[in-house]
N, C-alpha and C positions, 0 to 999 in steps of 0.2 A: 457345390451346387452350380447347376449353370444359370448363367445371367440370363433372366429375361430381358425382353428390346422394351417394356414398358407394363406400368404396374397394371395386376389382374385382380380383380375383384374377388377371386378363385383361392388367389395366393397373398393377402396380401392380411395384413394385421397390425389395427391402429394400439397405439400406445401413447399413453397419459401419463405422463411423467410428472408428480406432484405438482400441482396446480394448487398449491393450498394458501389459507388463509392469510398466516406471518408473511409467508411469503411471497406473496401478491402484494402486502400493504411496500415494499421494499421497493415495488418497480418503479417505474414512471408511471404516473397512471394515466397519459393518456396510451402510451407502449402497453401496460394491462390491458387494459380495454380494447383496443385492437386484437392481441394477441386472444384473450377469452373470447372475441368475436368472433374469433377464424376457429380458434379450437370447437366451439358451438357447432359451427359448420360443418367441419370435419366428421366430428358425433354423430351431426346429423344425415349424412352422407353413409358412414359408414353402419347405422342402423339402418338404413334405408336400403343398402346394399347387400344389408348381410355379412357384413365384413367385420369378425370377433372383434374384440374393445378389450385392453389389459388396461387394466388405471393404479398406479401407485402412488403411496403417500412418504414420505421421508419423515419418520422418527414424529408422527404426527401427535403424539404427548407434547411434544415442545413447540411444532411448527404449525400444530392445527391440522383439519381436515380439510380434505377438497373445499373449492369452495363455491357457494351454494348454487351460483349460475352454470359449473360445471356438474355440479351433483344432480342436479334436475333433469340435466340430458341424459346421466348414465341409467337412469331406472335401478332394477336391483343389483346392479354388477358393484361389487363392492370391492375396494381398493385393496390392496396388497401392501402390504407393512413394509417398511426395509429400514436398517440406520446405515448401508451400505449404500455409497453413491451410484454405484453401476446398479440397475435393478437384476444382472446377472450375478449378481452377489447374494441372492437371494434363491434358494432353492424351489417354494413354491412358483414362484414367477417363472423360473429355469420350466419347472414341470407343466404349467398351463402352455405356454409357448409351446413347449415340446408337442404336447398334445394336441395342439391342432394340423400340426404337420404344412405347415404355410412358407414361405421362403421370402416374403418380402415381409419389411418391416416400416412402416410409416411413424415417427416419431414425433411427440408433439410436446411441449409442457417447459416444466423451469428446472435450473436454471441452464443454459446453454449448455455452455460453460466446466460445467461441474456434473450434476446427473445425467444430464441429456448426452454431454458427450461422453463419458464414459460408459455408457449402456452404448452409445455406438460402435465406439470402438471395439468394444467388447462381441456385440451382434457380428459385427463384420467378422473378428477372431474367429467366430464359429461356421461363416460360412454365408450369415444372410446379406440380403440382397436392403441397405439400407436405405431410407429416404428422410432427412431430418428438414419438417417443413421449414425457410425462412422465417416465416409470418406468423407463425402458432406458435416459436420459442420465443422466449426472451432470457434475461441477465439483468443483474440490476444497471451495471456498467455496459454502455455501447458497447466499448474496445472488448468489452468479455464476449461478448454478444456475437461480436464478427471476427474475434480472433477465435472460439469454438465453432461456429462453422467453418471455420475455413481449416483449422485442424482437420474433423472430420471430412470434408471434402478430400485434403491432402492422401487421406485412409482409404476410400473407396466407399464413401458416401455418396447417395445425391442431397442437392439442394433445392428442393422445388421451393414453391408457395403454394399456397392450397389452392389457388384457383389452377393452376398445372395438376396438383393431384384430382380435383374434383374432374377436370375434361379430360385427365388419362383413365381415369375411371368410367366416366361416362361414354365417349368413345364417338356419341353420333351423336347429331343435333335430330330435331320433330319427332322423337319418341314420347311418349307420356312421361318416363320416367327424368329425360330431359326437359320437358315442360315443369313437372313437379320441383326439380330439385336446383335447377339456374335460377330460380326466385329467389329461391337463400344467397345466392350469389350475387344476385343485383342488390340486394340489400344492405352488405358490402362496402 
C-alpha cells in the first residue's frame, strides 16, 4: 500500500490492546494513570471522528477484563478474545480489520513490549501503515517499554504521542470541532 505523508481520519483505525485489570495493577501507577489518560483521549477523539475502535482482551479468564475507565468510553463495542500475543493471531480481529478497508493503524494499550509489538510487526508484515502512540503504551519495565518502541520503530512504525495523533487528525485550529475536542487536551 502506499504510504500516506500523515494520518486521515478516512484511513485510519484505533486499537486497544488489552488494557485489562491484572494487568494494569502490574504497572507503575502513576505510568497507568497517565497512559489510561491518554488512551480516554484517543477514544475520545476517535468517536468523535468516526474513526472504527478494535479493543482486545488477552486470555481474559486469567488477566481480567478491560478496565472499567476504559470500558466506559467504548460503549457497546465489545473486546475480542485472543491468548495469542499478536491480535493478528486471531482470525476475527484479521476479519473486522479486513472489513473496514483502512490502511493506517494507531495502536494503543499493554504491554509494549509483548502484544503491542507484536501486532505491529505483524501489521506492517501485511502492509499497514503503523503508528504505536508513546504515551498510551506502557510495560511493566521502562527498559521493556523503550526497547519495544524502538524495535518497532526499527520495522517501519511511527512513534507519535497522542497529542501529534490528535493535531494530525485535527489538522486546523477555529473550527468547532477544534474548539470541542483540544479541551480534552488541555486537561492533559
Amino acid at each position: 500500500m502506499d504510504r500516506l505523508l500523515r494520518i486521515e481520519r478516512e484511513e485510519a483505525v484505533l486499537i486497544v490492546i488489552d488494557v485489562q485489570e491484572v494487568l494494569m495493577k502490574r504497572m507503575d501507577p502513576e505510568t497507568g494513570k497517565k497512559v489510561t489518560q491518554n488512551i480516554k483521549i484517543l477514544l475520545k477523539f476517535a468517536k468523535e471522528m468516526a474513526i472504527p475502535i478494535l479493543i482486545t482482551e488477552q486470555y481474559p479468564k486469567g488477566l481480567g477484563k478491560t478496565i472499567p475507565e476504559i470500558k466506559n468510553e467504548l460503549g457497546s463495542n465489545h473486546p475480542i478474545e485472543k491468548v495469542t500475543f499478536s491480535c493478528c493471531g486471531v482470525e476475527t480481529f484479521n476479519e473486522r480489520l479486513g472489513q473496514l478497508k483502512r490502511n493506517q493503524v494507531i495502536l494503543i494499550g499493554i504491554e509494549t513490549h509483548v502484544c503491542v509489538l507484536q501486532t505491529a510487526t505483524d501489521l506492517i508484515q501485511k502492509g499497514y501503515e503503523v503508528y504505536v502512540v508513546a504515551d498510551a503504551v506502557c510495560s511493566r519495565k521502562k527498559l521493556d517499554w523503550e526497547i519495544g518502541l524502538r524495535w518497532v520503530e526499527k520495522k517501519g512504525a511511527m512513534i507519535p504521542t497522542t497529542e501529534i495523533i490528535a493535531f494530525q487528525l485535527l489538522k486546523e485550529a477555529g473550527t468547532e470541532e477544534f474548539k470541542r475536542l483540544s479541551n480534552w487536551l488541555k486537561s492533559n
